[in-house]
Every structure is written in C-alpha cells, then in structure tokens.
C-alpha positions, 0 to 999 in steps of 0.5 A, spaced: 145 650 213 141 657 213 142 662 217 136 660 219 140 655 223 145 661 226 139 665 229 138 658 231 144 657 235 144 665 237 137 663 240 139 657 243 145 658 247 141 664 250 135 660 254 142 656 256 146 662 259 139 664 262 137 657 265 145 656 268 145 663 271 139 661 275 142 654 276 149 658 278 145 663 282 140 660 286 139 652 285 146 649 286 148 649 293 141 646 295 142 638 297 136 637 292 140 633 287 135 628 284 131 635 283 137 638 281 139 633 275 132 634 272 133 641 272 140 641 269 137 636 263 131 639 263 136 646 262 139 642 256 132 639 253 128 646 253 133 651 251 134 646 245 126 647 243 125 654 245 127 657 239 122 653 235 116 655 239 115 661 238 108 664 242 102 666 238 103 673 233 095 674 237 099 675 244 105 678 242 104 681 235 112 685 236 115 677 235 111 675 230 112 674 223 115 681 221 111 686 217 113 690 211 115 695 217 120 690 219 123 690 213 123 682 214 118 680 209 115 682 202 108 684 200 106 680 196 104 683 190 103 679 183 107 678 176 101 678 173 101 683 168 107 680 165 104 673 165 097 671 168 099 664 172 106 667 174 106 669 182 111 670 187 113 663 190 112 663 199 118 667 202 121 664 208 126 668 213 131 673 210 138 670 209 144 674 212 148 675 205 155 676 208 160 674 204 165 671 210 158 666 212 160 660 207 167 661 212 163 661 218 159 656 217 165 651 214 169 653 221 163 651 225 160 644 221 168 643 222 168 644 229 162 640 230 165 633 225 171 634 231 167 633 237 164 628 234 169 625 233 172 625 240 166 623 242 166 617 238 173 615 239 171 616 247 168 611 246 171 606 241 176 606 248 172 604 252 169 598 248 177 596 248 178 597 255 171 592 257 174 587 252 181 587 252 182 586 260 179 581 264 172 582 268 167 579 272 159 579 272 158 584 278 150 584 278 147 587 272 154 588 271 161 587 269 167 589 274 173 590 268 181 589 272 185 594 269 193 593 268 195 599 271 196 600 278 195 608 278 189 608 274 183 612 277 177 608 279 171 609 273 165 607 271 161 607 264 154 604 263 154 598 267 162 597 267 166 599 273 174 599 272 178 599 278 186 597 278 190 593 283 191 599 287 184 598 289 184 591 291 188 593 297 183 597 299 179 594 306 173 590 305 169 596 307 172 601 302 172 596 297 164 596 298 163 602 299 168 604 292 164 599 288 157 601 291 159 609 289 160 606 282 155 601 282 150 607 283 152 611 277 150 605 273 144 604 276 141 611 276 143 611 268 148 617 269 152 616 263 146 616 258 145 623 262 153 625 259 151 622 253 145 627 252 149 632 255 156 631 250 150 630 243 148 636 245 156 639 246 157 637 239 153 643 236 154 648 241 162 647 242 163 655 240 160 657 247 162 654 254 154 654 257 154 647 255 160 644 258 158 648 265 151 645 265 155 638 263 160 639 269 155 640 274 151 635 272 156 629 272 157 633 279 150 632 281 152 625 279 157 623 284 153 627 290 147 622 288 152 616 288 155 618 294 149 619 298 148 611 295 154 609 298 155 613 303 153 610 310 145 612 310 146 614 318 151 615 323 159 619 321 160 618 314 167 619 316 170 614 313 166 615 306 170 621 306 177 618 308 177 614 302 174 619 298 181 624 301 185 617 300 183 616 292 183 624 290 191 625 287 188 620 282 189 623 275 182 625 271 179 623 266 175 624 260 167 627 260 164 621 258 165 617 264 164 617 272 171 618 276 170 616 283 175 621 285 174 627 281 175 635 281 170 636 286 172 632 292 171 639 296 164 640 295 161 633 296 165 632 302 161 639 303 154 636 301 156 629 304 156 633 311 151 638 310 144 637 312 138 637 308 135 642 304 130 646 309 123 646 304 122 653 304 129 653 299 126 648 295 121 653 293 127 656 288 125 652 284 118 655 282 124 661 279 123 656 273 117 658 270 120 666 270 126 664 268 124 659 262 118 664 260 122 670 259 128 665 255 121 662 251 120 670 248 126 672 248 128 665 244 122 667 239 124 673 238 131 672 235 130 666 233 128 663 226 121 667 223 117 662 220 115 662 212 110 668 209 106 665 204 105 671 199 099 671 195 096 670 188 095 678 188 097 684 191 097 685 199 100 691 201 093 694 199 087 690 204 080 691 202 077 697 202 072 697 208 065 697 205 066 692 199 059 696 195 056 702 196 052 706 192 051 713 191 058 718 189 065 719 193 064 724 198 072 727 200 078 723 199 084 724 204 091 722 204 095 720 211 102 719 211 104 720 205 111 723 204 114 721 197 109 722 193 104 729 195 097 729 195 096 732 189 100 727 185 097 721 190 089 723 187 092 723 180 094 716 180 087 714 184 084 718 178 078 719 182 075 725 185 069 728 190 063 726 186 065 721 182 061 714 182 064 710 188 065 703 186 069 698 190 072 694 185 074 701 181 077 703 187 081 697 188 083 697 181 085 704 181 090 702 187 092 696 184 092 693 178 091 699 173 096 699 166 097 704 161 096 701 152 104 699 154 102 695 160 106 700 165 102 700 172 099 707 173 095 705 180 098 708 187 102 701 188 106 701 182 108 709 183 112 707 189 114 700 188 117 702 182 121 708 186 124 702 190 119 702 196 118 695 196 115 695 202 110 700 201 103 698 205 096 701 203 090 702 207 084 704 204 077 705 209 071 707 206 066 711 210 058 711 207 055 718 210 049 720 212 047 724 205 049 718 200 056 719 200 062 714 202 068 719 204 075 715 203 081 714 207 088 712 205 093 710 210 100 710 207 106 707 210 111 707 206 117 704 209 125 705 207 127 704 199 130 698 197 135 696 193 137 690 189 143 685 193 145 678 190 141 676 183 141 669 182 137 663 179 134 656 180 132 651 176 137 652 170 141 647 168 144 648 160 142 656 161 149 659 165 146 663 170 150 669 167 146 669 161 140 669 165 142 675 169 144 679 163 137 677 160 134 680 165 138 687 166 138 688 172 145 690 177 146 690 183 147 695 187 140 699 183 134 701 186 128 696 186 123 697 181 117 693 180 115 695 173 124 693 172 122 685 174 116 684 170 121 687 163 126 682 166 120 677 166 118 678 160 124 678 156 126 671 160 119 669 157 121 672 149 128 668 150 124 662 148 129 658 153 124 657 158 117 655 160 114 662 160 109 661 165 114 657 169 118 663 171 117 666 178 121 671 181 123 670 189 125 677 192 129 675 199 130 681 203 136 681 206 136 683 214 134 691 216 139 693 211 134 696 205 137 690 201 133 684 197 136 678 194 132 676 187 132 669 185 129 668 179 127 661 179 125 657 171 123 651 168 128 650 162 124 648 155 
C-alpha cells in the first residue's frame, strides 16, 4: 500500500461524512424508506468511487494533475547526455516519505484482518446456529428453534431464529413476528449489511460507516414493519408486541433483531403519516451534495500518473517554429535567481544575430561544453536545485523582418534530495550503488550531479549502461525529491 491508498481513504471517508450530514440533516425523518435505502447504499457505493473519478484537467485545471508549480510532478527533462537511450521513467503521484507510515499502514492492515475477521467469525456462528438446532421449511425459508427461551427473535438471509418464548405468543402475533422477519429475507436486507459490513472493514478508523450502517438496518425494520404491520386500521397491537419483545438483549451487525435499539422511532414512524410530496424533493439536494463531494474527492485524492518525456518539457516550443530574418529584442520575465545579464550570456544570442528556432531551442536546452556540462539556460537553474523550473519562450515576426523573443521564466522553490534508493538490483547491495553515485541526502539538487552519477554507474562495469534510469519522486510540498536509481545488473 502507497500513500496513494491514504489519500484514497482520506477522500473516501470525506464524500461519506458529506453524504451522512445530508442524510442526518435532511432525509432521515421522511417515511421514504425504499428511497432512503437507496440513498444510504448509493452513499456507500458512491463515496467509494468518487475519489477515482476525478473531473477533466480542461474543467477544472486547479485539480488537475499538478504542474511543476505544485511541486507535485517533475519536468521531464532527458539523461541524454550521459547516455542517448536513457530517459526518465513515468513518475506517478509523489509518495508521503514519513518515517512513522510503515507503522501507519501496519496499525491499519491490522485493523482491517480484525474486522474481517469478526465478520467471518459472525458468520461461521451463524451457519452453526442454522445446523445445529432444529428447523422447519418456511416458504422459501427456514424457521431455526433455538434452545434458549431468552433469545431475541432474528433473522439472517432466508433464516429466521425464534425461541420457546415466542411459541407463547398469540396466533396473531406469532403472524405478525414471522411476517416482520420474513419481510427483511424477502427484501435481501442482509446483503445490503453485508455490503455495508465489506465496506466497514476498510474504513474501521472512522465512524461514518457504521452510522451510515446503523441507519440502514434502521430502515431496514421500518421497511419490515410497514410489511408486517396491518396495511389500514389501528396498528395498535403491532406496536404492543413490538413494547412486549424490546427488553430482549441486542445483537450483532450482521442480522436483523425484531426488537432493536430503535423500537421508539419505529413506533414514531409506524404512526406517522405519510411523507407530504414536497418533503421528497430533498432529495434532489443529492446531486449538490454529491457534486461538491466528487470535486473535493478529486481534489485530495490520488493524481493520476505523468508521463515524462523523451526530451525536456520544462521548455514548450517557441511560437514560430521557422522564421527568416534576425532576432529583433530579447526580454526576460520572471527571473530572480539568475539576472538578465546572466540569463542573455547562457542564451548566447543577441539582437541582430540570425534567428533560428532549432538554434534557439538548443540555446535553452541541450547546449554542452567540450566536458558535456550543460551551458543552456535550463541547465544553469537546474543545476542550482530549481527542479521545478519552467520556460516559456514566445516568439514574435515584426512588421521589418525581425522576430522580438520573450521568455517567461517560472522558477518555482529549490529542491533538495530526500531518500536515494535502487531497484532492480539483486547481488549489487544498495550501499554501493549509492556511494557510486555520490550523491547524499539532505543536498541541493542538481541535474548535471545525476548525469555524473549516472555515468559513474555505467563506468562501473556492474550494469547495462543504457539500462540505467533515474526516478525522481518529489516528495509532497515540502521542496523535497526521492531518487530512485533503477539498473539492470550484467
């Protein structure tokens, strides 16, 4: 597990707190209870499918993929100087390298194997109960005679369990007890609380869930007592047996006890009458709700992976791809590390030199010294640990024949290198690798250091040299990049 999967379960648990506020708000008093079912499963099925459907970047471009800006992706830029068929491999979204998440996420898989396992075991008592004790066909089902005469009627599945105490119920409330758990069978209630308890495995930190659990198996019994209940005249004596079963203990979460917790509100909604049509149009407050829970879900959950490319993109292509005729001026806009001065002596171009865009490209990105040490403008602020640095050159042809060029610099905070790692070494140990490379953590981040450390990895002789790839993952907003040195051992 990544912390991909905690944001995840961060943006999770936020559409349920925000559907449960809705339903707790507005919905829950209404006598709408086939509707209300449907909300409360939808609540559950949505805020687990939210977080992975973030909106179009072309709709919303502040939760889209972070930029180079958000310190959440890295410009791609090429290893090629070092060697020709080495590049960056994609970069997914930036791991949370904290040293206390391998406890984190311990705590949680354990507690997730806990509830599963009180699920289970759940379960497994159930299945003995069905065949230990006596039971009878009671149409599509079964009717289970439990032993004890203080154990509370309940249902599982098409099971109902009822004990000698109910036997010395009247003819119409033994009816009426048998309709009440007949209906939840019928209705395939205890697949809606095996969702619902599925669910509670992973989520077992908060107490959304089980709220959301708790009032569906609510629902539950209104649906079942509206089933049971008589459908006109005094529901008097329904309620009587309802007051006469309630001192029974309570059970588990997985079945459906006739006389639960809530035997106050369905008395309430028994007797009330129906829910005027106006009050139904709360439900429509659904498609606010679940909207604004959809953008904030995109918006903390997991980004989705950025390719990086074969060649450096922290520069875009000038506007004018060719242009014939000389360099009319050169601006420089944004600039704060390096001046205009310095900016104009990497670019080695001046007002009236012949424009070129391929020159130009080059000239910002790629340029070497006789030692291989990048001169372009990129390399002088990524060799300074501006990881993050963005060029944008615009190119503009004059009335006269001359093209005047722009250059919008973004220059984002520096970054410094976090945790160095390998991958794909097996009889090399990672120290080695490391002290190969000379880099530490802690310093500066320099692009012209990894494409030394690349080479001396490739000098070694250990590795493939054109199989050695270099993964810088930044490390959320803190300036920070993990390196990960993937090889291929000879």
């Amino acid at each position: 597990m990544t912390s991909a999967w905690l944001l995840y379960l961060a943006a999770a648990t936020g559409c349920q707190l925000a559907f449960a506020l809705l339903y707790w708000l507005a919905l829950a008093p209404l006598r709408t209870f086939g509707w209300n079912r449907a909300y409360l499963l939808g609540a559950l099925g949505l805020s687990t499918l939210l977080p992975l459907l973030a909106p179009p970047a072309t709709w919303l471009p502040g939760l889209a993929a972070p930029t180079a800006a958000g310190l959440a992706t890295l410009p791609a830029w090429s290893l090629a100087v070092a060697h020709p068929a080495a590049g960056l491999a994609s970069t997914a979204a930036p791991p949370l390298a904290l040293p206390w998440l391998p406890l984190v996420l311990a705590s949680y898989w354990l507690g997730v194997a806990w509830q599963a396992g009180r699920t289970v075991r759940g379960l497994v008592a159930l299945r003995r109960l069905a065949r230990r004790y006596p039971r009878t066909r009671l149409g599509r089902g079964w009717l289970v005679q439990l032993p004890a005469p203080g154990q509370p009627a309940f249902s599982f599945g098409n099971c109902v369990f009822l004990s000698p105490q109910h036997a010395q119920l009247s003819a119409a409330e033994y009816a009426q007890l048998l309709r009440h758990e007949q209906a939840h069978g019928a209705q395939y209630h205890s697949l809606d609380l095996l969702l619902a308890e599925a669910l509670g495995w992973f989520f077992w930190f908060n107490g959304v869930v089980g709220y959301l659990r708790r009032q569906l198996r609510t629902v539950h019994e209104y649906l079942a007592d509206a089933a049971a209940a008589p459908p006109t005249g005094p529901r008097a004596a329904y309620g009587h047996l309802l007051l006469k079963l309630a001192a029974a203990p309570p059970l588990g979460t997985l079945v459906h006890s006739f006389a639960n917790q809530q035997v106050a509100q369905r008395l309430l909604m028994l007797t009330s009458p129906p829910t005027p049509r106006l009050k139904k149009l709360r439900f429509l407050l659904v498609l606010p709700v679940g909207t604004a829970a959809w953008l904030g879900a995109a918006a903390l959950g997991p980004r989705p992976a950025v390719a990086a490319q074969p060649r450096a993109a922290a520069v875009s292509t000038p506007t004018v791809a060719t242009a014939a005729g000389r360099i009319g001026t050169i601006t420089w806009v944004g600039n704060t590390f390096l001046t205009t001065a310095q900016l104009n002596e990497a670019l080695g171009l001046k007002p009236g030199d012949a424009y070129d865009a391929q020159t130009l490209e080059r000239r910002l990105q790629g340029a070497v010294d006789g030692s291989g040490q990048g001169t372009d403008v990129t390399s002088r602020y990524m060799d300074h640990g501006y990881l993050f640095f963005q060029l944008d050159p615009v190119a503009t042809p004059q009335p006269d024949g001359t093209t005047n060029l722009l250059f919008k610099i973004t220059e984002g905070p520096t970054a410094r290198l976090n945790m160095i790692s390998t991958k794909g070494n097996h009889r090399v140990p990672t120290a080695t690798i490391v002290q190969l490379t000379g880099l530490r953590s802690g310093e500066l981040f320099s692009r012209a250091k990894l494409i030394a450390a690349q080479r001396s990895l490739a000098a070694s002789g250990l590795f493939v040299p054109t199989e050695i790839r270099i993964n810088p993952q930044p490390v959320s907003d803190k300036g920070l990049v993990n390196m990960e040195f993937a090889v291929t051992e000879k």
